[in-house]
C-alpha positions in Angstrom: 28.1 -8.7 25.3 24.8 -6.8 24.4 25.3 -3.7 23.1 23.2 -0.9 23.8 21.9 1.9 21.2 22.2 5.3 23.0 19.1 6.8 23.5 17.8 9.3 21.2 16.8 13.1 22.8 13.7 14.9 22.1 13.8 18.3 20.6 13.4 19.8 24.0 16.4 17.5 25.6 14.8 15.0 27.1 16.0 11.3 26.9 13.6 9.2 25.1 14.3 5.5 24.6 13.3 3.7 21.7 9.3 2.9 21.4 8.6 -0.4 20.9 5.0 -1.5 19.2 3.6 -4.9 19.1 1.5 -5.0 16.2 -1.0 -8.1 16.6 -3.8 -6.9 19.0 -2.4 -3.9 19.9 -1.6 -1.6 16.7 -4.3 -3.8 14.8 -7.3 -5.0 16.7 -7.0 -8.6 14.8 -4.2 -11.3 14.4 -2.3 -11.0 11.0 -1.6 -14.9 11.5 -5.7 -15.5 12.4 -6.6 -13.8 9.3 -4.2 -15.1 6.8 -5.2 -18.5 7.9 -8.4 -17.7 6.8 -7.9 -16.1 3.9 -5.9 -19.3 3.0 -9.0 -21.8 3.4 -11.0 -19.2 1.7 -8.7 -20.0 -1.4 -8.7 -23.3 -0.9 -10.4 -25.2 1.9 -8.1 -28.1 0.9 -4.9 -26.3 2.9 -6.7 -27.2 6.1 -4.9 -30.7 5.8 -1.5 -28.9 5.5 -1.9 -26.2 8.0 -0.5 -29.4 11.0 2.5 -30.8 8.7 3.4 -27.3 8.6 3.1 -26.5 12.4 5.3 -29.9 12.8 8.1 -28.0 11.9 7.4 -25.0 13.8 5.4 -22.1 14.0 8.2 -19.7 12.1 7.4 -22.4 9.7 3.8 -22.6 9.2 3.3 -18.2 8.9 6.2 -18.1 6.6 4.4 -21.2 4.3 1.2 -19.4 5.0 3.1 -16.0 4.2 3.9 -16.9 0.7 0.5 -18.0 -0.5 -2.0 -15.4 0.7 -1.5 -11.7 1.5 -4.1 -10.0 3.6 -4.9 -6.1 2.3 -3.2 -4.0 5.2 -5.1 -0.9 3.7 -8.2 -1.9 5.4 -7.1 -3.2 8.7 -8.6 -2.3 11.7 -6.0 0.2 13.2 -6.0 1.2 16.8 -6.8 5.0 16.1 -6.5 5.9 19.5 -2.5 4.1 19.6 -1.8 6.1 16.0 -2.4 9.5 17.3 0.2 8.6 20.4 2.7 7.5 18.2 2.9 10.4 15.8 3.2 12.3 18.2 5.7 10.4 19.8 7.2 10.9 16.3 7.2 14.3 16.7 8.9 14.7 19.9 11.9 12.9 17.9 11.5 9.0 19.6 12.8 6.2 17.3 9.3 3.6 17.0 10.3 0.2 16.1 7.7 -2.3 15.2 8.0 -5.9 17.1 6.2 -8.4 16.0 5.5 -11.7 15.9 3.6 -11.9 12.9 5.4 -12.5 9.5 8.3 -10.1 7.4 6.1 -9.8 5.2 3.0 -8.4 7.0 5.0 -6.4 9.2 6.5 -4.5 6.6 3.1 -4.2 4.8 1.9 -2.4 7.8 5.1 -0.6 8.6 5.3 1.1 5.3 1.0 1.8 5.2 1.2 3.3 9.0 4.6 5.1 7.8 5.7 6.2 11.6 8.4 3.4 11.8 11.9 3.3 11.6 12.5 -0.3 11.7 11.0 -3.5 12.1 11.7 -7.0 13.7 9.2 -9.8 13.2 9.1 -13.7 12.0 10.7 -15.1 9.4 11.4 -18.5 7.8 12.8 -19.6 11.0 12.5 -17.1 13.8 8.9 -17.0 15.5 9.5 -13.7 17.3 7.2 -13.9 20.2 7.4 -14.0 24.0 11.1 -14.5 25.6 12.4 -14.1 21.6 10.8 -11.0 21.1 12.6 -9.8 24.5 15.5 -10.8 23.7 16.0 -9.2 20.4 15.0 -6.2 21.5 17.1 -6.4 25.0 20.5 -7.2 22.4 19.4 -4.1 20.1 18.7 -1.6 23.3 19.9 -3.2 26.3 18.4 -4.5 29.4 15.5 -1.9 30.4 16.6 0.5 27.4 13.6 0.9 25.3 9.7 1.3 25.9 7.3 -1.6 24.8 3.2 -1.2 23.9 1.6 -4.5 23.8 -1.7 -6.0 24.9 -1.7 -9.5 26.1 -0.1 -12.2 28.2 2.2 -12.9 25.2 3.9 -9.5 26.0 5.0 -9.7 29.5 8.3 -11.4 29.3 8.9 -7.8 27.5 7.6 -5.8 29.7 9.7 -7.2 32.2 13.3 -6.4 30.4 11.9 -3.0 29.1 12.0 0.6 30.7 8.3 0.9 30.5 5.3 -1.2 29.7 2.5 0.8 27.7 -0.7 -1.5 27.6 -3.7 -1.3 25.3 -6.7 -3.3 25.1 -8.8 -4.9 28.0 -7.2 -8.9 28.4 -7.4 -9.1 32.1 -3.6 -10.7 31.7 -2.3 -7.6 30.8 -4.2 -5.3 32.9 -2.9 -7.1 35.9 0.3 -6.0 35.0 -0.5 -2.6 35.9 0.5 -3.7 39.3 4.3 -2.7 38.0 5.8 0.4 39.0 6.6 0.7 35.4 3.8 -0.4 33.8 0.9 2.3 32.9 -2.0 2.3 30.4 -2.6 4.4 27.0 -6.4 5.0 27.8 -8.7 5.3 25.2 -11.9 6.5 24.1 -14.9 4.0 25.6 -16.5 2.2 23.3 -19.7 3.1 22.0 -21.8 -0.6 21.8 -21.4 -2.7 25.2 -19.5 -5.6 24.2 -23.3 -8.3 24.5 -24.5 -5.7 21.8 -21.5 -6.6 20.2 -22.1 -10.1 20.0 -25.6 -9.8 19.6 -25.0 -8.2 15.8 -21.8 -10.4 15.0 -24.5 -13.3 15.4 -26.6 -11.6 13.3 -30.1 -12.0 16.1 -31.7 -9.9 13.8 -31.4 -13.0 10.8 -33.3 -15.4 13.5 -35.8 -13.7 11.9 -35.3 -15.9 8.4 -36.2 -19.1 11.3 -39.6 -17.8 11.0 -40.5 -20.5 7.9 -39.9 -23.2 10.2 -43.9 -22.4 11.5 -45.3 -22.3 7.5 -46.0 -26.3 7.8 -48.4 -25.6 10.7 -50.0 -22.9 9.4 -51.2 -24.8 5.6 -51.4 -28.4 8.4 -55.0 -29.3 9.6 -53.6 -29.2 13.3 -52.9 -25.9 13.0 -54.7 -25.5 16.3 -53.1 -28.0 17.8 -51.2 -25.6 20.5 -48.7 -28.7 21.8 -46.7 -28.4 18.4 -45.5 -25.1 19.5 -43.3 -26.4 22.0 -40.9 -28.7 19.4 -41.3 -25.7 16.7 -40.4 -23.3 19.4 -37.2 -25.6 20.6 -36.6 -26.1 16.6 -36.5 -22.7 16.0 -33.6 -22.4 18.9 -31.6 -25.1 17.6 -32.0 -23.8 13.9 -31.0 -20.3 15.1 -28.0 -21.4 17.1 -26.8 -23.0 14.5 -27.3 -20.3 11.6 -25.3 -18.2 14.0 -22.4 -20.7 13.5 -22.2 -20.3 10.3 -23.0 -16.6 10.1 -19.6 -16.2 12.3 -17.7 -18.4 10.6 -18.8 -16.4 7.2 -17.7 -13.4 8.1 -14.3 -14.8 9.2 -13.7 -15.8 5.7 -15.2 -13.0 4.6 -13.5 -10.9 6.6 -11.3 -9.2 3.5 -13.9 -8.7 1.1 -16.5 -6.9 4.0 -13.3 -4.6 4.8 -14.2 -3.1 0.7 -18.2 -2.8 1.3 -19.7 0.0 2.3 -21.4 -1.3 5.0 -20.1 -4.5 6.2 -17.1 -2.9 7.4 -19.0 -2.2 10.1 -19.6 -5.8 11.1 -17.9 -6.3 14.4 -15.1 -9.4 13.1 -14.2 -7.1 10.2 -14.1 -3.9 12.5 -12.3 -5.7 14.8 -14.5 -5.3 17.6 -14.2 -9.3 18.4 -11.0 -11.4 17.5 -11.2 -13.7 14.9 -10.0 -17.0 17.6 -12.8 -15.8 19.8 -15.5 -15.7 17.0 -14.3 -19.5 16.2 -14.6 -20.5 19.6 -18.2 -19.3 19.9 -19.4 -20.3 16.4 -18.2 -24.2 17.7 -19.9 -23.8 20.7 -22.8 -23.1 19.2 -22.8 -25.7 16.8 -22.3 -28.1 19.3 -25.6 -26.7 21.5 -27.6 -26.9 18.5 -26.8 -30.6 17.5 -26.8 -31.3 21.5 -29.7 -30.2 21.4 -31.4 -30.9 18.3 -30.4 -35.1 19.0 -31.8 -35.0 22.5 -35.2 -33.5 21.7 -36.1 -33.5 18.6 -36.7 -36.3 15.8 -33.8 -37.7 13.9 -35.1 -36.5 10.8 -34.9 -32.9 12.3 -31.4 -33.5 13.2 -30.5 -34.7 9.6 -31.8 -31.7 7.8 -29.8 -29.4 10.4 -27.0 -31.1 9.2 -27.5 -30.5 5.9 -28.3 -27.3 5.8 -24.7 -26.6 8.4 -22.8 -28.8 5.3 -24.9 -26.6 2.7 -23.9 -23.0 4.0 -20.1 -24.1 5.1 -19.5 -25.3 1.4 -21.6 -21.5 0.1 -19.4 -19.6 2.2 -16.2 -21.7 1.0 -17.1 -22.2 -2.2 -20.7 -21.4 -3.9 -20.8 -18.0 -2.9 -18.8 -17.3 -5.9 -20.1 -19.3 -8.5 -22.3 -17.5 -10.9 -26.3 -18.4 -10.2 -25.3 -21.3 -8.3 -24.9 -19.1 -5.2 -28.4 -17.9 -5.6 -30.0 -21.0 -6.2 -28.0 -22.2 -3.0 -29.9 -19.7 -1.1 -33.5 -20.3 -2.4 -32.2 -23.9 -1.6 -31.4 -22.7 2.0 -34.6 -21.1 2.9 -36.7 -23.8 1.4 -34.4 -26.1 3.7 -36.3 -24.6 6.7 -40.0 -24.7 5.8 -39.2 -28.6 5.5 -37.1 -28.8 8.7 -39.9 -27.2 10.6 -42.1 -29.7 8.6 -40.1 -32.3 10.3 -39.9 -30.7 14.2 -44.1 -31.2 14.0 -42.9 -35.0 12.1 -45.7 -34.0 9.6 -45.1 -33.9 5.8 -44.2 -31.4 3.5 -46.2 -30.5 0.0 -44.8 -30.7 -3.3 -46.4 -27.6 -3.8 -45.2 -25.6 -1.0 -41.6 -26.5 -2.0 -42.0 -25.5 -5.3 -43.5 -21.9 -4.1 -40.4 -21.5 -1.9 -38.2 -22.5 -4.3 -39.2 -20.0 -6.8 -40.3 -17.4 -4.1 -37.0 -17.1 -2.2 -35.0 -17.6 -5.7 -36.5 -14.4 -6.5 -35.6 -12.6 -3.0 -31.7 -14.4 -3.5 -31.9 -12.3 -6.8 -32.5 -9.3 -5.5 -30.1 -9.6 -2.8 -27.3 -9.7 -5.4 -29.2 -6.8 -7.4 -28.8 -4.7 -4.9 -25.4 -5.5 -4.0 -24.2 -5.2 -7.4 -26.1 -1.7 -7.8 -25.4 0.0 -4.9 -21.4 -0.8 -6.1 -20.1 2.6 -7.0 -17.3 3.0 -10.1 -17.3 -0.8 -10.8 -15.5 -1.5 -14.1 -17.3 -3.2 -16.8 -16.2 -6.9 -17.3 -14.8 -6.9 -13.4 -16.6 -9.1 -10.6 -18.2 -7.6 -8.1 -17.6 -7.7 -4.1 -16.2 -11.3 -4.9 -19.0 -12.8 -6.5 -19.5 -13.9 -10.2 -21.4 -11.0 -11.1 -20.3 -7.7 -13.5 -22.2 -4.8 -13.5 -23.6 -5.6 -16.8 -25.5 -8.5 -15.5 -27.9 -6.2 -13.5 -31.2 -6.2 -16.0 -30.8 -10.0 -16.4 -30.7 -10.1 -12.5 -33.6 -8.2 -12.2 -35.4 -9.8 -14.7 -35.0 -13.5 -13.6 -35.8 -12.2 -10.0 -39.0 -11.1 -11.3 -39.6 -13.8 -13.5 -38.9 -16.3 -10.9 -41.4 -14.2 -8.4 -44.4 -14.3 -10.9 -43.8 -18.3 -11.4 -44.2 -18.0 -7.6 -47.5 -16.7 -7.6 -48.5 -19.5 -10.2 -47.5 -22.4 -8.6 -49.5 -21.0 -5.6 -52.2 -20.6 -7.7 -52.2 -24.1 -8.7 -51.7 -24.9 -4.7 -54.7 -23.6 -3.7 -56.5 -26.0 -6.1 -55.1 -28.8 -5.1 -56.2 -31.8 -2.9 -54.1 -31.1 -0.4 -55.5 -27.2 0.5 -59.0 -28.2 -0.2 -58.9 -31.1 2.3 -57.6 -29.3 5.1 -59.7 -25.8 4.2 -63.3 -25.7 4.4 -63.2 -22.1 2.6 -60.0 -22.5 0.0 -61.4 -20.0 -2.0 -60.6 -17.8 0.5 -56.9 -18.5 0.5 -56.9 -16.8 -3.3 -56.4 -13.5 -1.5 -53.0 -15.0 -0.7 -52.2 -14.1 -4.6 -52.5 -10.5 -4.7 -51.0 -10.4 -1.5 -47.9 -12.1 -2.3 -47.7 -10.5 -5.7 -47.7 -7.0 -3.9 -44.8 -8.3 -1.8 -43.0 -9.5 -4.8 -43.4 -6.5 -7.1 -42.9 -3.8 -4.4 -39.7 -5.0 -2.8 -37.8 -5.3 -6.5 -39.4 -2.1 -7.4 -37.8 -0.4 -3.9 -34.5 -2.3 -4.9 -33.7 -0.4 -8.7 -34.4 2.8 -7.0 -31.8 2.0 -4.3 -34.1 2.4 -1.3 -33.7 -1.3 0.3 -30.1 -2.1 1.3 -31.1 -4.2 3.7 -31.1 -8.5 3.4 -34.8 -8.5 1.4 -36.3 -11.2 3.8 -35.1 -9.0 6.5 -36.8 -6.0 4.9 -39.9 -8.6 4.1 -40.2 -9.3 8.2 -39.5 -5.3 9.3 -40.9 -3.1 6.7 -44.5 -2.2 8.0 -46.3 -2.2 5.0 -44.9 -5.8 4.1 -45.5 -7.0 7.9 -49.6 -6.0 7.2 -49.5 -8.0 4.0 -47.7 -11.0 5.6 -49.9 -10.6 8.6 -52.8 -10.8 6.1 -52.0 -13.8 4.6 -51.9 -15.4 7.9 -55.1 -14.7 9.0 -56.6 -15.9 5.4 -54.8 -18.8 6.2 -56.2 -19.2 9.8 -59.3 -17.5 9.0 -59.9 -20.1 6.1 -59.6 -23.1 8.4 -61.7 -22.0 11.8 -64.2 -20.7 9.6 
C-alpha cells in the first residue's frame, strides 16, 4: 500500500501539496534528450550508427549511454522565465517543488542544482525511463493518489494530470490545452510573445541568407544571352531549390550548434538556441525541405543542376560536422561553397562556366570567409591567449594573419579579374571590354572598405550579407552590373 507524504502548510496555514515540475518543454523550452543527441553527433557523427542498438534495449538505455558521453551546459538553457518567477514564489509560500522528469539523473540534477528551487528530484536512469504512466506512478506512491500538483506541457503529461490534485499547463501543444476541459486543470499564463511564430521561422531559416543565392545569376550576366529573358525562369526555379535547400542545412547547423550559439553574443538569440522552436520540429522541417528541393530540382531542372545541389548539401553537412573546426580548412570550405553557386546557376541556364570566373570567386569569397572569422574572433571579449575561439581553430593571436590573408587573398581577386577582362572569353562576348575595367576599382572599393569596417568593429553582420544590404556597397555592386550590361548592349 502507497504511502502518502502529509502535505506541507504554508506560512499562513494553508495546505499545499507538493509541486510537481516536468522539466523537458515545460521548465526548459527544449528536450535535454533532443539536444544531447545532438551534441553527441557533433562529437562524432559516427554514433549515429549506435544511437538504434542502443534504443534496442530501451529508451532508459539509450539517455543513460548517451548520458555518459556528452553533457549539455545547463547554464545557458533556455528557461521558462515566466514558470521560475511562479515557483519561487511558490517557494516562498513554504510548498515542497519536486522535479519529475523524464530526462536523465544526470541532467536533472544539473538543472536542479543551477535553478536551486528544488527539493528533490526523480528522473531516468540506467533502467527507469520515467515518462508517462511511470512518471505517475512514482509520484502517486511518493504522495498518494491526487496528493501533489503537476506542471507539464504536452500529451506525454496527461496520465499525470489525471492521478494529481491539479494540472498546471504551460506552453501552447493543442494536446495539453485541451486538457483544460478538467475541472482541475488550469493554465500558468504567460507573457505573449513578441515575434509571431512565421517570423519565427522565417529567421530560424535564415530568408535573409537567400540573399547569398544571388551568384547563381553571375553566369548570365558575363554569358552573350544575357538578354535572353527565357533563362530567367530555370534561374528563378534554381534559385528556389538552392534556397530551400541552404535552409536545410542552416537548421540543421544550428541544431548542432546549438551549445556553442548559447556562449555568442548574438546567436543566442537565434530562435533553436532560444528555444523559440524545438529542436524535433526544426528536424522535421529542415528534411522536408530537403526533400522539396531535390523533388524539385530532378523534375525541372538538368541533372547536372541536381548533382551540384548535392554536393554542395554533402559539402555543408560534413562543414557543420566536421570542417567548421578545422583551422583554414573551414574557410576555404566556404569560398568553396559560394563558388559552388555561380557554377550551379552556370548549370540551371546548361551553359559553361569560365576558368577565370572561378578563380575570381575562389579568391574573392576566400577573402569575405576571412573576415567572417575576423570578426568573430575580434568582437570575442576576454578570450585567453592560446584558447580557441567560439569552437573554431582560431586563438586570438591569429587575428593580423587573418586579416592579412583576407586582404591578400582580396587583392589576388582583383588580379585575376584583371587578367579576365583580357581574355578571349570577355572580349568575344563584349563589344566594349574595355569598359568592364571599371569593374576593378569597383570591386577593390568593396574589398578594402568591408575589412577596413571589420578591425574597427562596425560590421557584425555575415560580410556577404553586409555586401547585399549596406547602401554604399549595393551602389557599387549595382555599378558593376550595369558596366557589365552596359558593355554588352552597347
Amino acid at each position: 500500500m502507497d504511502i502518502a507524504v502529509k502535505p506541507q502548510e504554508s506560512k499562513d496555514g494553508e495546505t499545499l501539496p507538493p509541486l510537481c515540475v516536468d522539466m523537458d518543454g515545460t521548465l526548459l523550452r527544449t528536450d535535454m534528450l533532443h539536444e544531447a543527441v545532438f551534441l553527441l553527433l557533433r562529437l562524432d557523427l559516427l554514433y549515429i550508427f549506435y544511437l538504434p542498438f542502443w534504443l534496442l534495449k530501451g529508451k532508459a538505455n539509450l539517455k543513460a549511454e548517451i548520458a555518459r558521453r556528452v553533457a549539455p551546459n545547463v547554464e545557458n538553457l533556455p528557461y521558462n522565465k515566466t514558470l521560475l518567477d511562479w515557483l519561487l514564489s511558490e517557494k516562498v509560500r513554504g510548498r515542497k517543488l519536486v522535479l519529475a522528469t523524464a530526462s536523465h539523473r544526470d541532467y536533472a540534477q544539473a538543472v536542479a542544482e543551477r535553478v536551486g528551487l528544488f527539493d528533490s528530484v526523480e528522473a531516468s536512469d540506467d533502467t527507469t525511463n520515467l515518462s508517462d504512466a511511470k512518471k505517475a506512478e512514482r509520484l502517486v506512491h511518493l504522495f498518494g493518489e491526487n496528493g501533489f500538483d503537476y506542471v507539464g506541457n504536452s500529451r506525454a503529461d496527461i496520465p499525470v494530470w489525471d492521478r494529481a490534485n491539479r494540472a498546471i499547463i504551460v506552453g501552447n501543444e493543442v494536446s495539453a490545452l485541451n486538457y483544460l476541459g478538467n475541472e482541475h486543470a488550469e493554465r500558468l499564463e504567460e507573457p505573449t510573445a513578441q515575434m509571431p511564430m512565421w517570423k519565427v521561422w522565417l529567421k530560424a531559416i535564415r530568408i535573409h541568407q537567400w540573399l547569398k543565392n544571388l551568384l547563381l545569376f553571375v553566369p548570365v550576366l558575363l554569358a552573350a544571352r544575357h538578354f535572353d529573358f527565357s533563362l530567367l525562369i530555370p534561374l528563378g526555379m534554381a534559385f528556389f531549390t538552392f534556397s530551400l535547400c541552404a535552409s536545410s542545412v542552416y537548421l540543421l547547423n544550428d541544431l548542432i550548434d546549438i551549445d556553442v550559439d548559447r556562449n555568442h553574443s548574438s546567436k543566442r538569440n537565434r530562435p533553436i538556441a532560444a528555444g523559440k522552436i524545438p529542436a524535433s520540429r526544426a528536424l522535421i522541417v529542415s528534411a522536408i525541405f530537403l526533400v522539396a528541393a531535390f523533388t524539385l530540382s530532378l523534375a525541372l531542372l538538368p541533372q547536372f543542376f541536381t548533382l551540384i545541389l548535392a554536393v554542395y548539401y554533402s559539402t555543408t553537412c560534413v562543414y557543420s560536422f566536421y570542417l567548421k573546426r578545422k583551422l583554414l580548412v573551414d574557410v576555404l570550405t566556404l569560398a568553396g561553397l559560394f563558388t559552388i553557386r555561380v557554377v550551379a546557376g552556370s548549370a540551371a541556364i546548361q551553359g559553361g562556366v569560365s576558368t577565370w570566373l572561378l578563380a575570381f570567386c575562389l579568391f574573392f569569397f576566400l577573402s569575405l570567409a576571412l573576415v567572417k572569422r575576423f570578426i568573430e574572433l575580434n568582437t570575442q571579449e576576454g578570450q585567453e591567449e592560446g584558447k580557441k575561439s567560439g569552437g573554431r581553430g582560431y586563438h586570438p593571436g591569429d587575428l593580423e594573419t587573418l586579416a592579412q590573408s583576407g586582404i591578400a587573398s582580396g587583392f589576388a581577386a582583383i588580379v585575376v579579374l584583371a587578367l579576365f577582362i583580357e581574355s578571349p572569353e570577355v572580349t568575344t562576348n563584349f563589344p566594349r571590354p574595355e569598359a568592364i575595367w571599371l569593374l576593378l576599382p569597383l570591386v577593390l572599393y568593396l574589398i578594402l572598405r568591408i575589412w577596413i569596417l571589420a578591425r574597427r568593429k562596425q560590421v557584425q553582420d555575415d560580410p556577404v550579407i553586409f555586401l547585399m544590404t549596406d547602401w554604399r556597397s549595393q551602389i557599387m555592386i549595382g555599378a558593376g552590373a550595369t558596366l557589365l550590361l552596359g558593355s554588352q548592349a552597347f
